[in-house]
N, C-alpha and C positions, 0 to 999 in steps of 0.2 A: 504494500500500500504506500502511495507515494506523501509529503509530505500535504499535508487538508489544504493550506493556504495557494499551491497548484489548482484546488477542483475549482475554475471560475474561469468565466463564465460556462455558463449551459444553458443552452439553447434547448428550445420546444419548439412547435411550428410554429408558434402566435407569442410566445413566452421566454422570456430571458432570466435567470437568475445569477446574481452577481452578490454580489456581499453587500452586507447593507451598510456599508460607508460609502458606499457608490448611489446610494438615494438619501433624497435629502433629509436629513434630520424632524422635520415638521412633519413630511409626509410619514414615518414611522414612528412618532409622535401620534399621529392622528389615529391608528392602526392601535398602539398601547392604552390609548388613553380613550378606546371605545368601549362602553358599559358592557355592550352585548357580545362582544370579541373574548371580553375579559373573562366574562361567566361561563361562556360558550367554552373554553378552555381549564376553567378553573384556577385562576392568574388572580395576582392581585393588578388592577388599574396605576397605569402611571399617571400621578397627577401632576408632574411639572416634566417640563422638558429635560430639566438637569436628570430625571429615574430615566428620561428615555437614552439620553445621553449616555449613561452611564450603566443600563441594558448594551445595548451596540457595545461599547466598550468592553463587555466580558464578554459578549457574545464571539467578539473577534480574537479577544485572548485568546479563548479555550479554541479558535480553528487555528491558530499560532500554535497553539500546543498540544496538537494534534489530539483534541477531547471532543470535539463538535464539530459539526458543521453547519453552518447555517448563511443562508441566502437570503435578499427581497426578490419578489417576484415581478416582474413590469411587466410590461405590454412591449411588445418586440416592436411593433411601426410607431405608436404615440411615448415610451418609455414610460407610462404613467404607473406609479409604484402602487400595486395590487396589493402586496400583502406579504407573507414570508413563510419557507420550509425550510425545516431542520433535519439535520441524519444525528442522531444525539447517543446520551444513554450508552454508548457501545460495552458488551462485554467486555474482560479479560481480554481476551485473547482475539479481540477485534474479529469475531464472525458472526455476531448478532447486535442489532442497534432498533432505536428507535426513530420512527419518523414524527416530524409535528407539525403543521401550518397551521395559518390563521391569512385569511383575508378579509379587507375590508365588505362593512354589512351592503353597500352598495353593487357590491362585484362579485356577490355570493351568487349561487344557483344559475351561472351561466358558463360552468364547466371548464372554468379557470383551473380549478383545483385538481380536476380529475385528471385533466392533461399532464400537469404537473405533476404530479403522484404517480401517474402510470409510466413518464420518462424517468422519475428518480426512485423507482422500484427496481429500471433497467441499470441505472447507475450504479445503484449498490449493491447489486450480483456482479454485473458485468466488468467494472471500475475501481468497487472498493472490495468487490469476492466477500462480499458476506452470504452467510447460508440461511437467514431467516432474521425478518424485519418487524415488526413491532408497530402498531399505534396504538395509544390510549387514549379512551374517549370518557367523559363523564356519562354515567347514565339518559343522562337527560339530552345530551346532545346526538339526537337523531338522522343531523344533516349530516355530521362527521362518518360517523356510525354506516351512514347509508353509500356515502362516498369509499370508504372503505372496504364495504362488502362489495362495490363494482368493480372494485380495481381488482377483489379476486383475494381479499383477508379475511379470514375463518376467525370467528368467535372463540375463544381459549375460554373453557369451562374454570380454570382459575389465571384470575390476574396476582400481577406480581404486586398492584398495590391495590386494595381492596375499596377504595374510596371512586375508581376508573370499572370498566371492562377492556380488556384489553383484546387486540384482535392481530393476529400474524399473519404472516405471509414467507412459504419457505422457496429457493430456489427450485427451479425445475431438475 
């Protein structure tokens, strides 16, 4: 696996993901410090720019120190910063991880996500050789949940944190 801060850009047909120092600070602001984003995840709300600030800022540590990964998501022809996914959580032994996004509530249910999900599922078999990938969703988040089971992630009878359900997806 090569070092995280290499994995950038990645392209989708409509979709760009790049680090999120590469979008503008307000617009991922705007994404943190949305009510329904926040609960939809289970996050606490960022209420001033300096948490967002300072979000990005670990966020980018930990792909410097090969513990995460994590992208904003934009629109490939207007660059307009959609929202963001993560390859996270990784086992020991770097063959299992987790994935996360969140896009904004205006760019929700028009298959931003699932595009994205479905090329960075190919990523992380094909690119980072993991064997089985991971998302967790809160109970109550049905959109995640439904997103999930399209891209082809089976329901795990136990989750690893009991507060989520968790849902995987292993190499072919």
């Amino acid at each position: 696996m090569q070092k995280f801060e290499l994995y950038h850009p990645i392209y989708t047909d409509h979709f760009v993901l790049d680090w999120l120092t590469t979008s503008k600070l307000r617009d991922v602001y705007m994404l943190r410090n949305n009510a329904e984003v926040a609960a939809a995840s289970g996050r606490d709300l960022d209420d001033t720019l300096e948490e967002t600030t300072d979000y990005v800022n670990n966020m980018m540590r930990l792909v410097m120190n090969n513990q995460s990964l994590m992208w904003s998501v934009s629109d490939k022809e207007s660059h307009q910063f959609l929202g963001t996914f993560c390859i996270w959580n990784f086992n020991d032994d770097k063959t299992s991880a987790e994935v996360g996004f969140e896009i904004l509530p205006d760019q929700q249910n028009h298959g931003i996500m699932h595009e994205v999900l479905i090329r960075m599922i190919s990523f992380a078999f094909d690119e980072l050789g993991l064997t089985d990938v991971r998302g967790l969703t809160l109970p109550n988040n049905e959109v995640s949940q439904h997103l999930l089971k399209k891209a082809g992630f089976q329901l795990e009878a136990d989750s690893p944190n009991p507060d989520y359900l968790s849902f995987h997806i292993q190499r072919d």
